[in-house]
C-alpha positions, 0 to 999 in steps of 0.5 A, a space after each residue: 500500500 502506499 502511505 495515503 491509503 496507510 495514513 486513512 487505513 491506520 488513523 481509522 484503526 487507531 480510532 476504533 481501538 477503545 480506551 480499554 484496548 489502548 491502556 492493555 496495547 500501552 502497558 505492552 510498549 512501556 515495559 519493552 521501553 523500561 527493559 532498554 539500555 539508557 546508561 549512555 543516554 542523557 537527553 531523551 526526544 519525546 512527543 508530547 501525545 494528541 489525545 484526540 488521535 488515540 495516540 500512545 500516551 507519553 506522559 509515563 514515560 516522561 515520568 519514568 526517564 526523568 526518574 532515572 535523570 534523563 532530561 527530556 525534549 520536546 518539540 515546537 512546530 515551525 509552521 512556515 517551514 513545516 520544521 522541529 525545533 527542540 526543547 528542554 521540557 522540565 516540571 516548570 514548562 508551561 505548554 500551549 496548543 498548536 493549531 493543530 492541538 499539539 501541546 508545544 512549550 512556551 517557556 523552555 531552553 532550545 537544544 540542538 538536534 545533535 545533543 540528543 541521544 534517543 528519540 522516540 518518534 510517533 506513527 501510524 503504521 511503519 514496515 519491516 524495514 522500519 520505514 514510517 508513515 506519519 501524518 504526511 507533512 515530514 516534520 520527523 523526516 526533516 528532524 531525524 535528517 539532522 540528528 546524529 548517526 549514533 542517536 537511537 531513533 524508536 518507532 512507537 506504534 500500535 499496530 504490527 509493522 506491514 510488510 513494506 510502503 510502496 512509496 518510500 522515497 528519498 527523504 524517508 528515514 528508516 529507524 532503529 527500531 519500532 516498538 509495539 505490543 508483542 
């Protein structure tokens, strides 16, 4: 399938799972998440969740990196270039809607891409090859572009990855890994 199809196909799936479903889906992705190695790694590339597309909520694992003293990132939109810049996001972040109902941080110190050592990214369906499908502007693609070569970069999904995309193309990045319920 090619991702147009993907992206209606697997927002359509995200919006049919209960909330039920998605705490018993959510509970598999963060135990694989607290089983990883994250001795070397001192900054940590969340999303912050849109609760209106049933996406996995990130809050636990904001909780659980910054218990073990990792800082946490987040992202802000730059809507003129469909960019990511990247923030420091603390207990005194104050946060505000996008227009697109993503929570962004007003308050926060700006870090560079190269600094971060994981980053967890959102999905709506990726391939065995670790290719994702996103909501269609490449604001990760054009992110992950700049990160460094050794910064893990993690999938979080709640479907089974498909077979392959059809339509991968130049500007696509593949990632390290893709996690979801097993």
């Amino acid at each position: 399938m090619k991702k147009k199809e993907l992206r209606e196909t697997y927002k359509q799936k995200r919006k049919d799972l209960s909330l039920g479903k998605i705490e018993k889906l959510q509970e598999k992705i963060y135990q694989q998440i607290y089983s990883l190695d994250i001795s070397e790694v001192k900054n940590v590339h969340l999303f912050l969740s849109m609760k209106k597309f049933k996406e996995i909520d990130t809050k636990p694992l904001i909780n659980y990196f910054r218990s073990k003293k990792k800082r946490i990132v987040v992202s802000k939109c730059n809507f003129e270039d469909n960019s990511l810049s990247h923030f420091y996001f603390d207990e005194n972040t104050v946060l505000e809607l996008n227009k697109f109902g993503v929570p962004e941080p007003v308050n926060a110190e700006e870090v560079a891409e190269n600094e971060l050592d994981i980053i967890f990214v959102p999905m709506l369906i990726s391939d065995e090859k670790k290719y994702r499908v996103g909501y269609g502007k490449g604001y990760y693609d054009r992110f992950l572009s700049k990160c460094r070569k050794d910064a893990k970069m993690i999938g979080l999904n709640f479907f089974e990855p498909i077979l392959k995309i059809e339509d991968i193309n130049e500007f696509d990045i593949a990632l390290d890994e893709v996690i979801y319920p097993k």
